[in-house]
C-alpha positions in Angstrom: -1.7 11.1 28.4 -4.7 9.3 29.1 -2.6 6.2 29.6 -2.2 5.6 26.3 -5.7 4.9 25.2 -5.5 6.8 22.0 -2.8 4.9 21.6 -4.7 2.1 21.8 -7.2 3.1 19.4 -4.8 3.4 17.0 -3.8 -0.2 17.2 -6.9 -1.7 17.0 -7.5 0.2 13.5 -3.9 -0.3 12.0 -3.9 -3.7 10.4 -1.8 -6.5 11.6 1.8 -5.5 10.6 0.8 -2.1 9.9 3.2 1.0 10.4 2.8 4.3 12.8 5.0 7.0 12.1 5.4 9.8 14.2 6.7 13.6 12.9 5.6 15.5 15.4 6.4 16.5 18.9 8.0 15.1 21.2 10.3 14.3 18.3 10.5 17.5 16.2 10.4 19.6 19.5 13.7 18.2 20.9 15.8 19.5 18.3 14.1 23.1 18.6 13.0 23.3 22.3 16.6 22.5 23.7 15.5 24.4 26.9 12.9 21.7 27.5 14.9 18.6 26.5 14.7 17.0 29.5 11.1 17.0 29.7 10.8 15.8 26.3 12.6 13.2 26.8 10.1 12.2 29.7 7.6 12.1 27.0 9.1 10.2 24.6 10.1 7.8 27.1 6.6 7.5 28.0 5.5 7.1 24.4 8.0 4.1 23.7 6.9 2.4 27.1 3.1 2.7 25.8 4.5 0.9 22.7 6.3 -1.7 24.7 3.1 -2.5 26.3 1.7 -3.4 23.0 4.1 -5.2 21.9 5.0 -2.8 19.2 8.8 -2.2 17.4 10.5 1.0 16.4 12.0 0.3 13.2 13.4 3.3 12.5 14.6 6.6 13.9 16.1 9.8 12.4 15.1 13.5 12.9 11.8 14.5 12.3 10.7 10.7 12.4 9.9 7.8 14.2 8.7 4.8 12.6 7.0 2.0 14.6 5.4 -1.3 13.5 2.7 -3.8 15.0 3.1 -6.6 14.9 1.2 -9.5 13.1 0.4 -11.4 15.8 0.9 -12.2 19.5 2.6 -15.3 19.5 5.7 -13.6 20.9 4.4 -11.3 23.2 1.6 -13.4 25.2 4.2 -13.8 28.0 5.1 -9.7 28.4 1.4 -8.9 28.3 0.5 -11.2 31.0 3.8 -9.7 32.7 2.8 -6.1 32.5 -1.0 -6.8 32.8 -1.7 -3.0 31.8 -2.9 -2.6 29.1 -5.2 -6.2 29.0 -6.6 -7.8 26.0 -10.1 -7.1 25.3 -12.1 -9.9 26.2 -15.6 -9.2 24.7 -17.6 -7.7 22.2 -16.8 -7.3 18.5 -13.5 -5.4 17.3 -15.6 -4.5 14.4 -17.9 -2.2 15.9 -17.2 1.5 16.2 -20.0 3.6 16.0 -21.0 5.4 19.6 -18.8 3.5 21.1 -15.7 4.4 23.7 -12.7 3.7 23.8 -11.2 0.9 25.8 -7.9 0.5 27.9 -7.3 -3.1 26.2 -5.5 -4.6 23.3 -7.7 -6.0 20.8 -6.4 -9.7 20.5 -4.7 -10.3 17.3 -6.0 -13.6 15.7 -4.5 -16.9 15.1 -1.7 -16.5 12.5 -3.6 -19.2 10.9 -6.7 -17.2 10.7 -7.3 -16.0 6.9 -8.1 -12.1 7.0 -4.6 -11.5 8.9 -2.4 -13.3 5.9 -0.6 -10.9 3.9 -2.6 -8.9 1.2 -1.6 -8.7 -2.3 0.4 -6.1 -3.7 -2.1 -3.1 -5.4 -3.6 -3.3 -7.8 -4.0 -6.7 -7.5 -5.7 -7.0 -4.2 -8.5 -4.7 -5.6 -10.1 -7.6 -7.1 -8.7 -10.3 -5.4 -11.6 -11.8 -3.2 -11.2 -11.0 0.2 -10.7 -14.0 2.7 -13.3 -12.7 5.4 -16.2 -14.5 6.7 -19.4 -14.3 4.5 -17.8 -13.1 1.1 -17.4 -16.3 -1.3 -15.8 -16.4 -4.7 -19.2 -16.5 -7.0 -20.9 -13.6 -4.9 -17.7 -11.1 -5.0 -17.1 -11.5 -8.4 -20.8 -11.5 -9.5 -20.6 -8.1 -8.2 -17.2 -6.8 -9.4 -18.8 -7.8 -12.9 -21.8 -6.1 -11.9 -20.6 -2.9 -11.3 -18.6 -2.7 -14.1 -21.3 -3.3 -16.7 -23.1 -0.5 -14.6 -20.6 2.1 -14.7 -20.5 1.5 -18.2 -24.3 2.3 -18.3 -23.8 5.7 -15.8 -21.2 6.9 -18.0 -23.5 6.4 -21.2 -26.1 9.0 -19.6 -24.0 11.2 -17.5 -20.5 11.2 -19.0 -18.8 12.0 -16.1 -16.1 9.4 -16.0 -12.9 10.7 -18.1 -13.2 14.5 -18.0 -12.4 15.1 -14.8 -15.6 16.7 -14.0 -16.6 14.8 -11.0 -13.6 14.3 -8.5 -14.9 13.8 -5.2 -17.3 10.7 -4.8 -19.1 9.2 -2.2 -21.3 6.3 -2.3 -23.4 6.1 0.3 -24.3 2.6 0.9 -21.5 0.3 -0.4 -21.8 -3.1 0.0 -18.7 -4.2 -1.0 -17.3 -1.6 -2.4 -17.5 -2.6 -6.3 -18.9 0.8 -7.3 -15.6 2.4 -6.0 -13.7 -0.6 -7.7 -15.2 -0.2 -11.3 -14.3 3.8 -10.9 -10.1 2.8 -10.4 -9.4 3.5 -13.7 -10.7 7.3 -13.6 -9.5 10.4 -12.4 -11.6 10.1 -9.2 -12.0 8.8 -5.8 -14.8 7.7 -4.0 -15.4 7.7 -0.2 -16.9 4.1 0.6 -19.8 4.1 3.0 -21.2 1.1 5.4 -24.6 1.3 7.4 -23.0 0.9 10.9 -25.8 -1.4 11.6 -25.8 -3.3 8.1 -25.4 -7.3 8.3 -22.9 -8.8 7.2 -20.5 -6.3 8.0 -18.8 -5.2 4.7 -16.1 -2.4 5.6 -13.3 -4.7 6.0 -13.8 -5.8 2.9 -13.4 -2.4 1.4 -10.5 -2.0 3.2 -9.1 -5.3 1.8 -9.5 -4.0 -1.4 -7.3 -1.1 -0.5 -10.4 1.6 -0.8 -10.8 4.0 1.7 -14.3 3.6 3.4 -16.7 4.9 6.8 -19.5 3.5 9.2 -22.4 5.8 9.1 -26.0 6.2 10.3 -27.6 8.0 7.4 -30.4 9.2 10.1 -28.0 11.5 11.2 -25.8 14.4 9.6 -22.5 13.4 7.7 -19.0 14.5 9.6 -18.1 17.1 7.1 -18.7 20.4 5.8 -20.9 21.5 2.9 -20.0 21.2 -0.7 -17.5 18.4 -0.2 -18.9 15.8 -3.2 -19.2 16.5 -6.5 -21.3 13.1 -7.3 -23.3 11.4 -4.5 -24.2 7.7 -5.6 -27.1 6.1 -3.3 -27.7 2.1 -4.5 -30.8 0.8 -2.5 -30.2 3.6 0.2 -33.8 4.4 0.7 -35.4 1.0 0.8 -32.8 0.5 3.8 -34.2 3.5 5.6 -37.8 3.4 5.0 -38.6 2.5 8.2 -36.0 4.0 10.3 -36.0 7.8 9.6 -37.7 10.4 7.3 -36.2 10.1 3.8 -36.4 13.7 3.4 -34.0 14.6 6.0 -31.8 12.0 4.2 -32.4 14.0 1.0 -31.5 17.0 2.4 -28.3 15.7 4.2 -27.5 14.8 0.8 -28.0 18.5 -0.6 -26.1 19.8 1.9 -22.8 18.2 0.9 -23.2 18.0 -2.6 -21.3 20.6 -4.5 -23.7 23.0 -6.5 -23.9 22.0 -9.9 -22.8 18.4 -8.4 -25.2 15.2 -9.6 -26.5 12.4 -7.5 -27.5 8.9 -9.2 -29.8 6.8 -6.9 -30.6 3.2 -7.5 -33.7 1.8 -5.8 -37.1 0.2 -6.3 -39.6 1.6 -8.6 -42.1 2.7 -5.9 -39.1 3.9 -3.6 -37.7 6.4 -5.8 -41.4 7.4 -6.6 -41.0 9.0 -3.4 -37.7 9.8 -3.6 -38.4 11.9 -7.2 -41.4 13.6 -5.2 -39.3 15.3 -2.8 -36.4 16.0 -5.1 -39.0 17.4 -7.6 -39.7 20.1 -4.5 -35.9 20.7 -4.1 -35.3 22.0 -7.6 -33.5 18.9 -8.8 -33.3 18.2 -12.7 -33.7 14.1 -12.2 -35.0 11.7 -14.7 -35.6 8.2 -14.4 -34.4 5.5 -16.3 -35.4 1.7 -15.7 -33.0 -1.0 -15.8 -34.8 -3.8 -16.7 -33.6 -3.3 -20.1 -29.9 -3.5 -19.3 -30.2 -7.2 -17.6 -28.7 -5.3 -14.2 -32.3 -6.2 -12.6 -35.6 -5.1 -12.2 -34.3 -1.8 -10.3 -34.9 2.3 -11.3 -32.9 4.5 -11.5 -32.7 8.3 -10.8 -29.9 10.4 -11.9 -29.8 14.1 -11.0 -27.7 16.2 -12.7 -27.7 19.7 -11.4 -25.6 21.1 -14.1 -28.3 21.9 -16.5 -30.8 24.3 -15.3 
C-alpha cells in the first residue's frame, strides 16, 4: 500500500546494514488462510518488489519469518535505481530531521563507504564508550562528559539511593546531550529513555544511537507520546534554561507530573536562579524537593533539585 512509503520510512531509520524481519501477514496468513493464497501471494510479491526497489536482500526465509537486510551502501545498486527511477533518492533537506515532518516517496542516499558514521560499530558494550565518529563530537569533549557523568551519578546515588535496589526502573532524561547520563546508569538494573530537543544544535541523537542507547526527538512545549505513570525517575539537566523563552515552564512541570509514576522522583539540574523558579512552582504542586549546590563537588557552578515523592 501507499507505494511503499512506509516502507520507505523504515529504511531511512534502519542503519546501514541493518536487518527487517517480517512475522506477520502476508507471511503467517499463507499457511492459515489457504483459501486466500493466491492473493497473498500478490502481496508478498508486491512486498519483495518494494524491497527490490531499494536495493534490499532477503536473507532468509522459513515459516513465520522473513529476514531482509539493507544494505551498506549504494555502490551496487546506483545502476537499478536509475533503471527503475521509482522510488528516487532524496535530493534535499537533512535525513536527520523528523519532527512534523512527512514522509517522502525517496530513498535517503546512503553515504560514501568512506564516510565515517556508516563504518561498522563496535560490538556492545564496547561501542558504549567508544567515541562516536559523527560530525561535531571530538575525543576530549565525549570523554570529558562520559567522566562527567559518572562522578555525577555517583553524587545522585549518595542522596537518593536509587541505583542498585531496583527501585527506579523506568528512566527518562529529558534533555540528553549525548547521552552520558544513560551511559553511567549501564551498570544498574534500569533503563533510561534518551531525549533530544528536536530543534537542539548540534544534533546529538545519533550519537545516542551510536552508543547503542535507545533515544527520541521531542518538543518539550508540547505533551509527551505516552500515557500517565510511565517513569519512575524523570532527570531534566539544563532543561529549563533551554525553554525559558520558548514556553511556560509550568506547563513543562506539569507534563512532567503527568508521566511520572506516583511516588516516582525527578532530579533537575539547572542554574541557581532557574530552578528558583522551577522550586516555586513545584513547591505549589506538593513536591518534597530540596536543593543541593554543586559547586562543592567540582561538577560546576550548577543547583540542583531532587524531588523525591516517596516521603510525604
Amino acid at each position: 500500500d501507499s507505494d511503499g512509503l512506509y516502507l520507505m520510512e523504515v529504511d531511512r531509520v534502519l542503519r546501514p546494514g541493518g536487518y527487517w524481519v517480517l512475522s506477520g501477514p502476508p507471511v503467517t496468513s499463507m499457511v492459515k488462510a489457504k483459501n486466500q493464497k493466491r492473493s497473498l501471494q500478490k502481496e508478498m510479491e508486491k512486498l519483495n518488489d518494494v524491497f527490490r526497489r531499494l536495493c534490499w536482500e532477503k536473507i532468509a526465509e522459513r515459516y513465520p519469518v522473513v529476514i531482509w537486510r539493507k544494505p551498506s551502501n549504494h555502490l551496487q545498486c546506483i545502476k537499478r535505481l536509475k533503471a527503475l527511477k521509482f522510488p528516487g533518492r532524496c535530493s534535499s533537506g537533512d535525513p536527520n530531521a523528523a519532527w512534523y515532518k512527512e514522509m517522502e516517496p525517496c530513498i535517503t542516499p546512503l553515504l560514501n563507504v568512506n564516510d565515517t558514521h556508516i563504518r561498522v560499530l563496535r560490538n556492545w558494550p564496547e561501542r558504549l564508550n567508544h567515541v562516536p565518529e559523527r560530525h561535531g563530537v571530538t575525543i576530549s569533549r565525549f570523554k570529558a562528559d562520559t567522566n562527567l557523568w559518572q562522578r555525577i551519578v555517583v553524587y545522585y546515588d549518595t542522596k537518593l539511593k536509587f541505583l542498585s535496589n531496583g527501585k527506579y526502573r523506568n528512566i527518562m532524561d529529558m534533555n540528553s546531550g549525548l547521552g552520558g547520563f544513560a551511559a553511567a546508569l549501564i551498570k544498574y538494573p534500569m533503563w533510561v529513555m534518551n531525549v533530544v530537543p528536536f530543534d537542539l544544535k548540534p544534533n546529538t541523537l545519533g550519537v545516542v544511537f551510536d552508543r547503542g542507547l535507545i533515544g527520541t526527538y521531542m518538543n518539550w512545549c508540547e505533551a509527551f507520546s505516552t500515557y500517565p505513570r510511565t517513569y519512575d525517575l524523570i532527570h531534566a539537566n539544563g532543561l529549563f534554561s533551554l525553554y525559558l523563552d520558548k514556553c511556560d515552564i509550568v506547563d513543562i512541570l506539569l507534563e512532567m507530573q503527568r508521566i511520572l509514576r506516583p511516588e516516582g522522583a525527578v532530579i533537575i539540574r539547572d542554574g541557581f536562579d532557574v530552578l528558583m523558579k522551577v522550586k516555586a512552582i513545584t513547591n505549589q504542586m506538593r513536591w518534597n524537593g530540596t536543593m543541593y549546590s554543586e559547586a562543592d563537588n567540582s561538577f560546576d557552578h550548577g543547583t540542583i533539585l531532587i524531588v523525591d515523592n516517596s516521603f510525604k
